[in-house]
C-alpha positions in Angstrom: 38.5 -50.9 -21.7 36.0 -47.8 -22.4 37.8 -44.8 -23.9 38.9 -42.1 -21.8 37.3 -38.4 -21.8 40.5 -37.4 -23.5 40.9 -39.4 -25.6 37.3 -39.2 -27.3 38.3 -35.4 -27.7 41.3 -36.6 -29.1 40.1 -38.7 -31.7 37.3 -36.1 -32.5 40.0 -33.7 -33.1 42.1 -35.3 -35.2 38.9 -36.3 -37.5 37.9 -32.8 -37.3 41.4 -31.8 -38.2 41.8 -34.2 -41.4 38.2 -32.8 -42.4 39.3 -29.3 -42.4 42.7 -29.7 -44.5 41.1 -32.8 -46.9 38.2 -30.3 -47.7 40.3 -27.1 -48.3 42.6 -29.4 -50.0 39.8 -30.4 -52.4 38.8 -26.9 -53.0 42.6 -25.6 -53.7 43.0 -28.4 -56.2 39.7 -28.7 -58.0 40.5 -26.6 -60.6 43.8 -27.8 -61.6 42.9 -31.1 -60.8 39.7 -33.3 -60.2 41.6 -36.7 -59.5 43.2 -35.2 -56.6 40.4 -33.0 -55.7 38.0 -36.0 -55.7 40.6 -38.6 -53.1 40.7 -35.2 -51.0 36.8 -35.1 -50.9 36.9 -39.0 -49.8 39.0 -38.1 -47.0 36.7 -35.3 -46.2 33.7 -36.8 -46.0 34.8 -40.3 -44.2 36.5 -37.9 -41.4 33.7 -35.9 -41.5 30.8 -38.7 -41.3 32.7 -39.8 -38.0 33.1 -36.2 -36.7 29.3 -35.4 -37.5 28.2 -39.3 -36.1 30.5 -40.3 -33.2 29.1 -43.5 -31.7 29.3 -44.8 -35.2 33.0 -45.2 -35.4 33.0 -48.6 -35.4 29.6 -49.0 -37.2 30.4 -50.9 -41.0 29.1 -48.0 -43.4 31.9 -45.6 -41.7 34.2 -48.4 -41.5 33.4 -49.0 -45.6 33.7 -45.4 -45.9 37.0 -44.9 -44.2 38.1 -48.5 -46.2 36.9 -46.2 -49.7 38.8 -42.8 -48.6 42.1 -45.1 -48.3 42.0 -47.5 -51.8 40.4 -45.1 -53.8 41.3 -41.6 -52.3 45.1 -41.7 -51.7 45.6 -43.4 -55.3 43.5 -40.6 -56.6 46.1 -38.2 -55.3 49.2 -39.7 -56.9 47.2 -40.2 -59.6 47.5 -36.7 -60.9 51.5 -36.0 -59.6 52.4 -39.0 -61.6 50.5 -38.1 -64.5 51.8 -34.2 -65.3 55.2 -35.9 -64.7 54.7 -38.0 -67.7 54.3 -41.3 -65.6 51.1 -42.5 -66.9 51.7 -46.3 -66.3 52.3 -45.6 -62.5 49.6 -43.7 -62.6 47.3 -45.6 -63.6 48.3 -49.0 -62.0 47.6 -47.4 -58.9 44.3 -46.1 -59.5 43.7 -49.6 -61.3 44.8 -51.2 -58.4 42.8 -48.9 -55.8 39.6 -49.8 -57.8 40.1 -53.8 -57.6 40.8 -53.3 -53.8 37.6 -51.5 -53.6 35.6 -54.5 -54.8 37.2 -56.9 -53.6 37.2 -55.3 -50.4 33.7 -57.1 -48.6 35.9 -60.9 -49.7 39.7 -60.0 -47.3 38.1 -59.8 -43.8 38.5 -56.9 -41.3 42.5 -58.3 -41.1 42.9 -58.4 -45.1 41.1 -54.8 -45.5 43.5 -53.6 -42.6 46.8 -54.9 -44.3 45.5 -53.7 -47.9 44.7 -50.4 -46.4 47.9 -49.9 -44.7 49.5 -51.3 -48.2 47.5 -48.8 -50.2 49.3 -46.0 -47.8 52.8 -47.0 -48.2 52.7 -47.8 -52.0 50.9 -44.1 -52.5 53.7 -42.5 -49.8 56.7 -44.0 -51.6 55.4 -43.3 -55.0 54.8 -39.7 -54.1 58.0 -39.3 -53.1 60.3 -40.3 -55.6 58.9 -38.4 -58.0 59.1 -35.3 -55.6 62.9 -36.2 -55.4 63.8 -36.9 -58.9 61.6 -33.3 -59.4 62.9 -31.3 -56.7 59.3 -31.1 -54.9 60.1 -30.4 -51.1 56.3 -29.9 -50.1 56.0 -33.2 -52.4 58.8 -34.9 -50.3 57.2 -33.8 -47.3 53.7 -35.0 -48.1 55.5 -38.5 -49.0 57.5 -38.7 -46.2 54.0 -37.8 -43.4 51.8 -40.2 -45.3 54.4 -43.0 -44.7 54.6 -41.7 -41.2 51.0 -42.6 -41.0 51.5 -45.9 -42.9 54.0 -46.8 -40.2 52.3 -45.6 -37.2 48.9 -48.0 -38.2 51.7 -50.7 -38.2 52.7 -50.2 -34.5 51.8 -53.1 -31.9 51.4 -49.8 -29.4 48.3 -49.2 -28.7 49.1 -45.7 -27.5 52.5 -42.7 -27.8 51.3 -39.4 -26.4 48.0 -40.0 -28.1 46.0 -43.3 -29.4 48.2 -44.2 -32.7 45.2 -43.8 -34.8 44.6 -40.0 -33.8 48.7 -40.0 -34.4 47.7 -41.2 -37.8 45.4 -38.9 -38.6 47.0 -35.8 -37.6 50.2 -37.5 -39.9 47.5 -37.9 -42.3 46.4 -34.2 -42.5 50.1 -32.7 -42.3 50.6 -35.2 -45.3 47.5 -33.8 -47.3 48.3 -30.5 -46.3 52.0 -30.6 -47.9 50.6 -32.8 -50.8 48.4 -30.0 -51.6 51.2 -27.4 -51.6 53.1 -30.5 -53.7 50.2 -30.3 -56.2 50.4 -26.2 -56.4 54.0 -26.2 -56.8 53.8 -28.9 -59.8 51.0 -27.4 -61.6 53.1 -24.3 -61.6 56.4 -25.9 -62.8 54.3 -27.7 -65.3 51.1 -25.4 -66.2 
């Protein structure tokens, strides 16, 4: 079935949208932190390659760049909470593990990439937010708690809510890395 006129606006948008807050996420944070700066500039520039190059949505390079943005950008965003917290096993078994996901990536199938990708999402979400409750970080709790939200809604068998899930997952995506980036702000205050 060919996409709908809304909905192509609607996807477009929620790229567009992600772009917007990964980007000024990445500048907010580059100073006090280049881990997280750098997994916000993933998700900027994948969002932004299928903003700027539409009919290549489905085309492998943005589908490798998307796959990049997920299993080495989110775990480059905990990264940096975990470590000023003193966590620096967490921290870096989840980068570790981002960076063996990334090579072995072209080896799981489209199927295995998917379930490694929505993995990658829940593992990051979960870790984020314990250590924003144990640390009293509400933006932190908040960013945990939309990046699971988009986790969950990849898992959905529908197809569609009141937009196509993977626009739904987006816009959870960029209220996530919105609040993350407050999360980030707030720590490097408690902690600078």
């Amino acid at each position: 079935m060919a996409p709908k006129f809304g909905d192509e606006w609607s996807t477009a948008l929620s790229h567009l949208a992600l772009a917007v807050v990964s980007l000024h996420a990445a500048m907010c944070t580059a100073q006090a932190s280049r881990g997280a700066a750098a997994g916000f500039l993933l998700q900027a520039l994948a969002a932004t390659a299928t903003v700027l190059a539409p009919g290549l949505g489905m085309d492998e390079d943005c589908v490798a760049g998307a796959w990049v943005a997920t299993v080495i950008g989110l775990p480059l965003l905990a990264f940096d909470f975990h470590w000023v917290n003193g966590d620096h096993s967490s921290a870096n078994l989840l980068l570790g593990g981002g960076m063996v996901l990334a090579v072995a990536g072209e080896h799981l199938g489209a199927e295995g990439r998917s379930v490694a990708g929505q993995a990658v999402l829940l593992v990051v979400s979960v870790t984020i937010l314990i250590v924003a409750v144990f640390t009293a970080n509400t933006y932190g709790m908040w960013g945990g708690a939309m990046l699971g939200v988009a986790g969950l809604l990849s898992r959905l068998e529908e197809d569609k809510l009141l937009l196509p899930k993977e626009d739904a997952g987006r816009w959870a995506l960029a209220v996530g890395s919105w609040a993350y980036c407050r999360a980030l702000h707030t720590q490097h205050l408690q902690w600078g």
